[in-house]
Backbone as a printed PyTorch tensor [residue, N CA C, xyz], in Angstrom:
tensor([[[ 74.9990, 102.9520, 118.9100],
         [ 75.9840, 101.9320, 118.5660],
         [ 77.3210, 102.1970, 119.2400]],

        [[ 77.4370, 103.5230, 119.5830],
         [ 78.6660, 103.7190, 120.1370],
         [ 78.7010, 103.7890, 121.8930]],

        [[ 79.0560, 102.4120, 121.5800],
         [ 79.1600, 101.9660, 123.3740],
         [ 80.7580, 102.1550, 123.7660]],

        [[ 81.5760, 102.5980, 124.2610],
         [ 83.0410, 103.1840, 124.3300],
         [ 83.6680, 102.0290, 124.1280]],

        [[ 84.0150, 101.4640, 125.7010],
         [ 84.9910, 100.0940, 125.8640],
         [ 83.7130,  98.8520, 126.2160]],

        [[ 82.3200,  98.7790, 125.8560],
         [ 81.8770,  97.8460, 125.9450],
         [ 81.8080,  97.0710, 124.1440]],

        [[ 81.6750,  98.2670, 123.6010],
         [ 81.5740,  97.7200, 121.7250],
         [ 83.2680,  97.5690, 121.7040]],

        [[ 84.0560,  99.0630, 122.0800],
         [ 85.1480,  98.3250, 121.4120],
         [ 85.8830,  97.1690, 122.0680]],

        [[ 86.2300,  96.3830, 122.9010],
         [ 86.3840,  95.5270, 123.6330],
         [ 85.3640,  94.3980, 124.1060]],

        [[ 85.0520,  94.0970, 122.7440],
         [ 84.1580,  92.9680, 122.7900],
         [ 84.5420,  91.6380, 123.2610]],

        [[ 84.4270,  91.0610, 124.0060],
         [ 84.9140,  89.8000, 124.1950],
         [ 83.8590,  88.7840, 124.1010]],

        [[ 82.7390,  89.1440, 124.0460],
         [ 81.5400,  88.1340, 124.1770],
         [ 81.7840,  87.4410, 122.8140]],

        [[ 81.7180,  85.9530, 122.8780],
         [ 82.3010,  84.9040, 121.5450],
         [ 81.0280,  84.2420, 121.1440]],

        [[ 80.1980,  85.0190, 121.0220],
         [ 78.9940,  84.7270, 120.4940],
         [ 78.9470,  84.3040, 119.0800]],

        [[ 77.2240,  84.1450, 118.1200],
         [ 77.3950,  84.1790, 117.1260],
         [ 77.7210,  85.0340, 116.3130]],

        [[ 77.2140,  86.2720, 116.9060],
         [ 77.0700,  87.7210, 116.2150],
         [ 78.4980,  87.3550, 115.0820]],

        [[ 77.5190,  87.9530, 113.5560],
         [ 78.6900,  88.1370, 112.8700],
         [ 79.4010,  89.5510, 113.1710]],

        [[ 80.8590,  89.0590, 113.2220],
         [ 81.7310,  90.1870, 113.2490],
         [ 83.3540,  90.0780, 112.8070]],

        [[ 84.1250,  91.3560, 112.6220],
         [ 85.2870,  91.0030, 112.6680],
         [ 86.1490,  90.4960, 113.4330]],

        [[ 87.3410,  89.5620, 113.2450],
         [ 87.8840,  88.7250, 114.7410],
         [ 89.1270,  89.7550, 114.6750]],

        [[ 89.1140,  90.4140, 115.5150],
         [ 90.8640,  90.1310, 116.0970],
         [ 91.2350,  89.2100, 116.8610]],

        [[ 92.4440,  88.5670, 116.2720],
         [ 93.0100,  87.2110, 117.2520],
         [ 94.0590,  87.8070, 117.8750]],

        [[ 93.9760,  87.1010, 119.2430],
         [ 94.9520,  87.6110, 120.2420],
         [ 95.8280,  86.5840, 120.4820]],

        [[ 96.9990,  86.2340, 121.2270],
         [ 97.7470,  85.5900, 121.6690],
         [ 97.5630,  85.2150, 122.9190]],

        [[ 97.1640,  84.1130, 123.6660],
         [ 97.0480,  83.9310, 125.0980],
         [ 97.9230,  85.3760, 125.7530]],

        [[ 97.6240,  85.3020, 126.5340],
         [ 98.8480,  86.9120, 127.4460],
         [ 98.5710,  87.6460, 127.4550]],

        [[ 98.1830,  88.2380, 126.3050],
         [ 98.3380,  89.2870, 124.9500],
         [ 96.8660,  90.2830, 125.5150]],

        [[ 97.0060,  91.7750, 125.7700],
         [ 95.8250,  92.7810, 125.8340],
         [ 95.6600,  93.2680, 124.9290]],

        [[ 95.2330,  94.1530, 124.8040],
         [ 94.6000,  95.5990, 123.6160],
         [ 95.2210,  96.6240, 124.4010]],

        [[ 96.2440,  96.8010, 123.9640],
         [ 97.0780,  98.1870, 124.2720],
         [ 96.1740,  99.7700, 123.7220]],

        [[ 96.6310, 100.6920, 124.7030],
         [ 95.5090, 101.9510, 124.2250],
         [ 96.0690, 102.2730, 122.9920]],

        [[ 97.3810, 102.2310, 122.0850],
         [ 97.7070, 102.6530, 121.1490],
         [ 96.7170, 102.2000, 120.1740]],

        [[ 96.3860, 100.8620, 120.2020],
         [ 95.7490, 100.1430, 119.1460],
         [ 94.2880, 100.2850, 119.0710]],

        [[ 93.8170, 101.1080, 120.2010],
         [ 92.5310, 101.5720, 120.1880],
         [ 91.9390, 102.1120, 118.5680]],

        [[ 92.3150, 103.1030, 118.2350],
         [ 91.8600, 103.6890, 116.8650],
         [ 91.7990, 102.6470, 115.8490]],

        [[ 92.1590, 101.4240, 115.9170],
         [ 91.9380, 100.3840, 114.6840],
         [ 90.2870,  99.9450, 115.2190]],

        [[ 89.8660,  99.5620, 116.5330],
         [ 88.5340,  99.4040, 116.4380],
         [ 87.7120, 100.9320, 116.1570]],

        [[ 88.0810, 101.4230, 116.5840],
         [ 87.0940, 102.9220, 116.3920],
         [ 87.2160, 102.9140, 114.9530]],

        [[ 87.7110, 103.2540, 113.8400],
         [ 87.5990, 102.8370, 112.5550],
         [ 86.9390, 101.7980, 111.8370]],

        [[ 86.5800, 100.7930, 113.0160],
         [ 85.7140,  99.3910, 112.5460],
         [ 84.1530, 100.2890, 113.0840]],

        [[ 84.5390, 100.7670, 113.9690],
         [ 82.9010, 101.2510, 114.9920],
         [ 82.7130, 101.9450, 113.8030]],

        [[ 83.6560, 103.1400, 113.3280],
         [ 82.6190, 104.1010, 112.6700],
         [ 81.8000, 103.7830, 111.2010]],

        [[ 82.4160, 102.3900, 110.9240],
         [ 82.0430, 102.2180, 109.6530],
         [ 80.7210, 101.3050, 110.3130]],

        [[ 80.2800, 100.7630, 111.3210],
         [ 79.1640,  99.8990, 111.7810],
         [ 79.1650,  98.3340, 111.4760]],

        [[ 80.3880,  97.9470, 111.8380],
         [ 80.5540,  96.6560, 111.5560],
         [ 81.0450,  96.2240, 112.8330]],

        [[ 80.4680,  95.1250, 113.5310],
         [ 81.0090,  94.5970, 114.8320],
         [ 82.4110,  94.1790, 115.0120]],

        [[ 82.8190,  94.0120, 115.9300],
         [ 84.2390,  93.7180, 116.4080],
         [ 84.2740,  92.9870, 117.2270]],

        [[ 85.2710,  91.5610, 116.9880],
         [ 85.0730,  91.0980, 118.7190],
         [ 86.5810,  90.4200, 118.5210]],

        [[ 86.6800,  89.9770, 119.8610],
         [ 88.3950,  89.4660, 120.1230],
         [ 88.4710,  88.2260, 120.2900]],

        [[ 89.0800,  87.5000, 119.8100],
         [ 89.0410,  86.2630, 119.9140],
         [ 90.9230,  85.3700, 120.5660]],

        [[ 90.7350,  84.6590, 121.0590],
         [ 92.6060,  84.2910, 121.5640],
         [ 92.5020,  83.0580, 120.4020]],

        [[ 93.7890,  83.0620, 119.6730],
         [ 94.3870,  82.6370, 119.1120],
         [ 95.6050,  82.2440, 118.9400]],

        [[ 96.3660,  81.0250, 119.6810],
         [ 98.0330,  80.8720, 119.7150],
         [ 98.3370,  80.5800, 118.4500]],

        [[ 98.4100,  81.1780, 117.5220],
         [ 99.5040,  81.1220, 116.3450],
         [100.4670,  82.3830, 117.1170]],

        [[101.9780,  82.3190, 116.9560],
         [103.1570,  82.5620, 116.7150],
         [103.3880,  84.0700, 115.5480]],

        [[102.8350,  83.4730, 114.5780],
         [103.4100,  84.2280, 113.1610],
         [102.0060,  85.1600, 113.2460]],

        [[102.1750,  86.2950, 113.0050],
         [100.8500,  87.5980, 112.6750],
         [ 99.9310,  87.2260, 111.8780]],

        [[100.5240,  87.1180, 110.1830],
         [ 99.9220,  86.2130, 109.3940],
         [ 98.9750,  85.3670, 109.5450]],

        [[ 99.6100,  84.4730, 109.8520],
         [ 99.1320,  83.0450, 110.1300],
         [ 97.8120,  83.3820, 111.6720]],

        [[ 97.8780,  83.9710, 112.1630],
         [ 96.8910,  84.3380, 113.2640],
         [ 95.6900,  85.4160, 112.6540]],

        [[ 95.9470,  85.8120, 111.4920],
         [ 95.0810,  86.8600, 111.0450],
         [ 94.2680,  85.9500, 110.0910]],

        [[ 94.6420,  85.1890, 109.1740],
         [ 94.2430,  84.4230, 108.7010],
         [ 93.2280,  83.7040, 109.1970]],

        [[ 93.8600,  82.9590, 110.9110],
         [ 93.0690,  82.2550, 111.1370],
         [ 91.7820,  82.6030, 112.2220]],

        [[ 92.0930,  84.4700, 112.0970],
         [ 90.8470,  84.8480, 112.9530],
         [ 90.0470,  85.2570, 111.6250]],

        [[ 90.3730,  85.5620, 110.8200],
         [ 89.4310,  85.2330, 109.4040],
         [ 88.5000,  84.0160, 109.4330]],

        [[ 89.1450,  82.9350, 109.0080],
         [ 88.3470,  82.3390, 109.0440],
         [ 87.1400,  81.5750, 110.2660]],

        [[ 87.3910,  82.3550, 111.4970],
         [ 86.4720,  82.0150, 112.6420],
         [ 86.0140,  83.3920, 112.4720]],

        [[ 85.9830,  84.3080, 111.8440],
         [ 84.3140,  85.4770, 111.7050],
         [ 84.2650,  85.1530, 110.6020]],

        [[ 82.5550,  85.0980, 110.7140],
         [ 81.4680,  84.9310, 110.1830],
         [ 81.2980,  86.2490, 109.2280]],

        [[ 82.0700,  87.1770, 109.0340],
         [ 82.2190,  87.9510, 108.1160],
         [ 83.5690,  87.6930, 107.0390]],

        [[ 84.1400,  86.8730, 107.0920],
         [ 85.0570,  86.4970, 106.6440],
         [ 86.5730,  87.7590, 107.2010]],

        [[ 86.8760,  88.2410, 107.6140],
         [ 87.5930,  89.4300, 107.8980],
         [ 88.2420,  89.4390, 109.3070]],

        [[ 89.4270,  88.8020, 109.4320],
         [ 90.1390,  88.7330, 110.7230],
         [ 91.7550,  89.8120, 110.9040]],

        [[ 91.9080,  89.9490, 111.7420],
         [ 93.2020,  91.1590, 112.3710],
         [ 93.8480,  90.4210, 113.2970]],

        [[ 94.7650,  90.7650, 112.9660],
         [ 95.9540,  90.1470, 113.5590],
         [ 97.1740,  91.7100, 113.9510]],

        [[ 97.8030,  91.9110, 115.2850],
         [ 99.0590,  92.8900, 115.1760],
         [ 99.9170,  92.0720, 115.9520]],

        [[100.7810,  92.8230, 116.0620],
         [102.1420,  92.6150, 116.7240],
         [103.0460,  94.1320, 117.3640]],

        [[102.9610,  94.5550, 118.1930],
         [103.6380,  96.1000, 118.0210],
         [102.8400,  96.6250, 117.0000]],

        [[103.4270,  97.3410, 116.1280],
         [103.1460,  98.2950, 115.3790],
         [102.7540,  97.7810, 113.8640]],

        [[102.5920,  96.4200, 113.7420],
         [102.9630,  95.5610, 112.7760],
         [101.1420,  94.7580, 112.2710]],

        [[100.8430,  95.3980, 111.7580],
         [ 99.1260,  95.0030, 111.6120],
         [ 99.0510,  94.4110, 110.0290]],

        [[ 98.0740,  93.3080, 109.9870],
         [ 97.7630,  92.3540, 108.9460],
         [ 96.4750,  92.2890, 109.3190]],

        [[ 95.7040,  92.3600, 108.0570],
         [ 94.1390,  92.2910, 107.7110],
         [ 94.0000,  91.2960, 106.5830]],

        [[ 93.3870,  90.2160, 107.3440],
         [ 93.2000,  89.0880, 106.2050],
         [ 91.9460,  88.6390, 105.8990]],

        [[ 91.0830,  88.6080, 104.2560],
         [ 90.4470,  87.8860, 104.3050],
         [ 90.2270,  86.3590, 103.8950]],

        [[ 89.2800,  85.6440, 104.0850],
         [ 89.1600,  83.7760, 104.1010],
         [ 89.4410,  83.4930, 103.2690]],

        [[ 88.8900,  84.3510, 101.7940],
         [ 89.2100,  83.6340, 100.4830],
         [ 90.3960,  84.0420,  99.7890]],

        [[ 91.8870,  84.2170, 100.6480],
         [ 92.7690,  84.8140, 100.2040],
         [ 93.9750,  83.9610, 100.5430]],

        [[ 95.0010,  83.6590,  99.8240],
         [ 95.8010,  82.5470, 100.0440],
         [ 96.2930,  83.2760, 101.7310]],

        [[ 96.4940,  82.3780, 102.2790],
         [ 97.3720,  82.5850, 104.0450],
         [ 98.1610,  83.7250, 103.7930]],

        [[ 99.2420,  82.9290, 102.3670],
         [100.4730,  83.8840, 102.8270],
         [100.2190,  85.0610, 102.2780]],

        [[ 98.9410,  85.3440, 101.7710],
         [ 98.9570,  86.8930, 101.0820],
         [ 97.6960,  87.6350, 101.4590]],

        [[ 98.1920,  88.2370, 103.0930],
         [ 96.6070,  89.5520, 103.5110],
         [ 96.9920,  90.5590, 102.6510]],

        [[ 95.5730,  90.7890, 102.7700],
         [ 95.0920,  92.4030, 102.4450],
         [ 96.0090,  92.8730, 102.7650]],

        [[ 95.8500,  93.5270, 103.8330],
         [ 97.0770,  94.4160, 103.9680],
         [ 97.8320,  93.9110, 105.2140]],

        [[ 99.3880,  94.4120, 105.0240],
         [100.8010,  94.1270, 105.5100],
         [101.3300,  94.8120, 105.8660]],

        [[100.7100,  95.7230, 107.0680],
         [101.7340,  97.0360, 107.0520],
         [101.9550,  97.2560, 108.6920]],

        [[103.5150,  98.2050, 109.0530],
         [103.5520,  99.0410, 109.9950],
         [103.1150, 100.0030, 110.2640]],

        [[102.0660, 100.5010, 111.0130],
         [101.7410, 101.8060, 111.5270],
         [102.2090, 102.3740, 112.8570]],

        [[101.8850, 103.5260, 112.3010],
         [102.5670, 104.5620, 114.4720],
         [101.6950, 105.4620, 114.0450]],

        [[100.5540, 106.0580, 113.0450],
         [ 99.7880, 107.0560, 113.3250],
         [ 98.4050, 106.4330, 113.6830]],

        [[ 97.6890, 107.2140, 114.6810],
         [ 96.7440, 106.9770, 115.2130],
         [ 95.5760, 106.7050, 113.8800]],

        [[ 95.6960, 108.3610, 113.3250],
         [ 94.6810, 108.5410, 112.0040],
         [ 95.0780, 107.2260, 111.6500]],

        [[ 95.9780, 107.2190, 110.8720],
         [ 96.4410, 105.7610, 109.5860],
         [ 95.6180, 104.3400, 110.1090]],

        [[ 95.7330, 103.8450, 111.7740],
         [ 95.2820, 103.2580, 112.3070],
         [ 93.7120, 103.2470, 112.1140]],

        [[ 93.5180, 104.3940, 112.6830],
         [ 91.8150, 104.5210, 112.0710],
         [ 91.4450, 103.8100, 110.9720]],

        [[ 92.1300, 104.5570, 109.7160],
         [ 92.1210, 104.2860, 108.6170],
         [ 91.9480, 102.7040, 108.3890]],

        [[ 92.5960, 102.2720, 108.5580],
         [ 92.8870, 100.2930, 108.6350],
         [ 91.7240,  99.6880, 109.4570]],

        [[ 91.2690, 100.0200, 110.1800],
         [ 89.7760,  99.6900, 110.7370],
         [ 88.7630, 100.0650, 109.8350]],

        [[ 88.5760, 101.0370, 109.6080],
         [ 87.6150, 101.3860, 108.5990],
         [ 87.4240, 100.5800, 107.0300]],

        [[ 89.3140, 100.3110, 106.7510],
         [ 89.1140,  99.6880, 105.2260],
         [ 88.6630,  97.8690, 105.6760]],

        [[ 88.8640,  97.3540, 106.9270],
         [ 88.6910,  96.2750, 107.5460],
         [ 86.9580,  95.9180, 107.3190]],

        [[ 86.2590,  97.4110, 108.1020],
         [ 85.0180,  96.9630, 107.8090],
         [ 84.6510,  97.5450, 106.2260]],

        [[ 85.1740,  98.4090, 105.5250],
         [ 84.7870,  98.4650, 104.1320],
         [ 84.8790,  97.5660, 103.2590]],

        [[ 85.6390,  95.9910, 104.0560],
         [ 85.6800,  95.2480, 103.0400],
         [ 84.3960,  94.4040, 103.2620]],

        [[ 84.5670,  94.0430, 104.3050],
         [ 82.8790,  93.4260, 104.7400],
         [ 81.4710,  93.9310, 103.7810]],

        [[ 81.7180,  95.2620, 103.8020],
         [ 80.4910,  96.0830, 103.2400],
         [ 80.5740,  96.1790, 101.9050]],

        [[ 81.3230,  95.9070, 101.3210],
         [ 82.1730,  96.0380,  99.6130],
         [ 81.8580,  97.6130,  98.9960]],

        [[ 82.4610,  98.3780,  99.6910],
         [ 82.7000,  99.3350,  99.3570],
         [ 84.3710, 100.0220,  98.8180]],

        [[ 84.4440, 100.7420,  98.2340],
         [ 85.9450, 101.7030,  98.0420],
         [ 86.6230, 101.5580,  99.4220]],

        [[ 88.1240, 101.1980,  99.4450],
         [ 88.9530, 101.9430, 100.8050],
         [ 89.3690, 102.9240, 100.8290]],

        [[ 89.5890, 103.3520, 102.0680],
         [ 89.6990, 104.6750, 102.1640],
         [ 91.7410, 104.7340, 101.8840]],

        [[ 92.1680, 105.8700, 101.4070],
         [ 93.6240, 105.5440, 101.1650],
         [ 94.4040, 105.8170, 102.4950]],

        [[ 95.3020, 104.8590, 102.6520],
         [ 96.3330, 104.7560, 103.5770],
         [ 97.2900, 105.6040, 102.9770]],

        [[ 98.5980, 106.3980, 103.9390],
         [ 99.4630, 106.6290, 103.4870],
         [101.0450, 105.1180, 103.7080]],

        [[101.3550, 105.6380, 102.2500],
         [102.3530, 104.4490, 101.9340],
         [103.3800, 104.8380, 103.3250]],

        [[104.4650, 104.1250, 104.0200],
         [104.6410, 104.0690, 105.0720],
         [105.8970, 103.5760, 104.7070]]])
């Protein structure tokens, strides 16, 4: 399952259910932000990228939610990451937070696909 930059840099917009990250037209996968998919890999839940012009983080996480088929979309900005799922009002993701640690990052991938799987999250540190 662990294909490096072909799993984590999914771009194929297939059916496969998976989690969306929405991107911004322009917009890459910076290497910092790497460890948020590796945290999705290690828990075994797909990942794929999807472009999305919403403006607001929120509002783009939301709406890569509701285009995976797992219900579970990501949205960042810099350092600025939102995990939203479908059945959750817009203005209120899962989680709302700034990160700069790689681990912590991990961490937020992993609770991304632990929600898919309905399991416990793993704890973040408060920030």
């Amino acid at each position: 399952m662990a294909k490096k930059e072909g799993s984590v840099m999914n771009n194929d917009d297939s059916q496969r259910p998976s989690i969306v990250v929405g991107l911004e037209n322009g917009i890459t996968i910076p290497d910092s932000v790497k460890p948020l998919f590796y945290g999705i890999e290690e828990e075994q839940i797909p990942v794929s990228i999807r472009k999305i012009n919403v403006n607001d983080t929120v509002e783009r996480a939301y709406q890569s939610a509701l285009a995976s088929r797992l219900s579970v979309g990501i949205a960042f900005e810099g350092d600025h990451f939102i995990v939203h799922y479908k059945n959750l009002k817009e203005s209120q993701p899962l989680f709302d937070m700034t990160i700069n640690d790689k681990k912590q990052l991990r961490i937020l991938g992993a609770n991304a696909a632990r929600l898919v799987k309905g399991i416990p999250f793993k704890e973040i540190a408060n920030r």
